[in-house]
Phi, psi and omega in degrees: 000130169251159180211183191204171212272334180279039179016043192263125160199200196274119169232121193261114171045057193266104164265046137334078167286318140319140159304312184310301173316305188274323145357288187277343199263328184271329182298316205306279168325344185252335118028273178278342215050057189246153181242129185258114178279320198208173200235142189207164163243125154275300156206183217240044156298141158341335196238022146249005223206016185266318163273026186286322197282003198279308180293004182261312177291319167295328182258352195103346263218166181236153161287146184242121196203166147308113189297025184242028187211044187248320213277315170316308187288301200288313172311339197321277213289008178268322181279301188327293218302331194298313181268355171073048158222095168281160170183156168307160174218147178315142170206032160259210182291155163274140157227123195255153199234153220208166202287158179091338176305160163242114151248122195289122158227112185069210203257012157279122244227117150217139211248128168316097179274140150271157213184052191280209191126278208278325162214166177320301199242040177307132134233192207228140170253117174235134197248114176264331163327301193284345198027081158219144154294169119240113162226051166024187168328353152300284202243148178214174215264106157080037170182163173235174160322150173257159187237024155281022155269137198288139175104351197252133155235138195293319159307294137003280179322287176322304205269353192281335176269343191276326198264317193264307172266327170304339172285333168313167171267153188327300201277046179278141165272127143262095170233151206263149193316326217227149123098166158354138167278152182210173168240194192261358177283320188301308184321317199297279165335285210249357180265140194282352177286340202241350192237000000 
């Protein structure tokens, strides 16, 4: 989740699966008082995608994905059942998002990396003011995505981060769907996929 000083924000890949989850994640908002304008994906693995549809109904809101990650969100609930984790799956409208977009929030900007590799229509929310990534499941701190999963490549994936993120400045913060914040000067360096 991202917000801004207007209590405005952003909700990025809501796994929330638990009643408890989904709980913890609307008190959080109401807490804080954020008003959540809008709904993303980074890409539509399970473990992004369980709560979109509870935040897409409580709040109002349409989803925003790649359109190469559509085919991923209608497989979720056939993949859920593999893990003996059933769920509703998002069933509105679309808005679909493509490299180069601007998402505005207030007066804060983050512009749309497409990045596949991990999955077909990955991307990355990049703030270049603020110097942050949200780069979901491309890239963590001394690892990447895994690419054995359908729709994912392991080549791909490699030049998309040495082309697209490796190009960022050194003190970009990167975080990622999993694990620790890293920056992208550390990545560069110390991740054993590049080295």
């Amino acid at each position: 989740m991202l917000y801004n000083e207007f209590n405005d924000c952003l909700i990025i890949d809501p796994g929330c699966y638990y009643d408890d989850e989904k709980d913890e994640l609307v008190n959080f908002l109401i807490k804080m008082d954020l008003k959540p304008k809008m709904l993303l994906n980074t890409h539509c693995h399970l473990d992004h995608v369980f709560g979109n549809k509870f935040i897409a109904e409580k709040f109002g809101l349409t989803l925003q994905i790649h359109r190469n990650e559509k085919l991923v969100l209608d497989f979720a609930p056939k993949s859920g059942l593999l893990y003996n984790l059933p769920f509703d799956n998002y069933n509105g409208d679309f808005i679909y998002l493509e490299e180069g977009n601007k998402i505005l929030l207030g007066n804060d900007e983050l512009t749309v990396i497409e990045a596949p590799g991990h999955s077909p229509g990955h991307i990355c929310f990049y703030c270049a003011a603020q110097h942050f990534i949200i780069s979901g499941d491309v890239l963590f701190k001394r690892s990447i995505g895994r690419t054995d999963l359908p729709g994912g490549n392991h080549e791909t994936l490699l030049k998309n981060i040495r082309e697209k993120l490796f190009t960022l400045p050194g003190e970009t913060k990167v975080y990622s769907g999993h694990g620790p914040v890293t920056t992208i000067g550390e990545e560069k360096n110390q991740n054993p996929f590049f080295n």
